[in-house]
N, C-alpha and C positions, 0 to 999 in steps of 0.2 A: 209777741205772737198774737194774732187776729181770733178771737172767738169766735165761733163757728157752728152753724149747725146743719146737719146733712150734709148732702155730698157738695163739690163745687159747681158753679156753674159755667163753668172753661176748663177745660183740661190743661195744663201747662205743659211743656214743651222741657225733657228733662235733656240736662246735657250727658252725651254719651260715648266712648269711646272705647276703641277696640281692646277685646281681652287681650290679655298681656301673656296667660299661657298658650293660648291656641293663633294668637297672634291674628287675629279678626276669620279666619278659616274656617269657626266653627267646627272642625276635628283636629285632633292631636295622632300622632302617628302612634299607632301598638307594634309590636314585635312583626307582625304579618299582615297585618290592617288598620284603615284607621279606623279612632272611636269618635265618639259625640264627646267635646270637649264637658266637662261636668262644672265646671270654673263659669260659665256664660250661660248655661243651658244649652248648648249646639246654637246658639245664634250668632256668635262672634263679637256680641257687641254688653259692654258693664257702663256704669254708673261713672261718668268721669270724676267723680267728687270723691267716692268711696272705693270705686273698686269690685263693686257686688256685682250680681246678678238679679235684674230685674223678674218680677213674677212676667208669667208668660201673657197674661192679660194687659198687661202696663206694658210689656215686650212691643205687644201688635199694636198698642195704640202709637206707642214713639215711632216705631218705623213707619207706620201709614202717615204718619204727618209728615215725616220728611222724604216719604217717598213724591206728598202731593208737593210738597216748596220744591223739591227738584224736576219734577215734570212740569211746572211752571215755569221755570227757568229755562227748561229745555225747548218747548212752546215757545218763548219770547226772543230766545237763538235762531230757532228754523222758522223761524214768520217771515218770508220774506219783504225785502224792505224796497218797494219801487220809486222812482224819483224821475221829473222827466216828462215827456211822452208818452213812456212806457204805459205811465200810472194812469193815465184814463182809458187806456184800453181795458187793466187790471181792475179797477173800482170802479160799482155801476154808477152813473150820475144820474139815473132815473129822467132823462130829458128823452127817451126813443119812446115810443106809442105803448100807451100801458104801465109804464115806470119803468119800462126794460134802458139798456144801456144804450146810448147813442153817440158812435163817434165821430161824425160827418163823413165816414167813407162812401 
């Protein structure tokens, strides 16, 4: 183990996977309603290695990261992809008066 002092200077990227009582739903069913699962925090989501429940500060940092890698993925899906003729009416080539687009129409 690496000696250390103060905090790090990257946050690492914990592996994580759905609670196994609440089955990633974040509530458990009561008698009449449901509750906030206590096994995860109400978040749905533990420690794949261990099993635990993360503190809720370490909570929000892990989902915001892979909230950002899956909105990036999802951005690199719906980019659409022109090929063709298409594509110089779609992308400016800066050759029309001013750097505007110019397609010889």
């Amino acid at each position: 183990m690496k000696k250390q002092h103060g905090p790090a200077f990257k946050v690492d990227q914990i592996d994580l996977a759905e609670c196994l009582v609440c089955k990633g739903s974040a509530v458990i069913k009561g008698v009449f309603h449901e509750l906030a699962c206590v096994h995860c925090n109400a978040s749905g989501w533990v420690t794949a290695a261990t099993g635990e429940a993360l503190p809720l500060e370490v909570l929000v940092t892990q989902l915001s990261m892979r909230l950002r890698i899956v909105l990036q993925q999802v951005n690199q899906l719906c980019r659409p992809v022109t090929c063709g003729p298409e594509s110089l009416y779609v992308q400016n080539n800066r050759r029309g008066a001013g750097g505007t687009n110019y397609t010889g129409d």
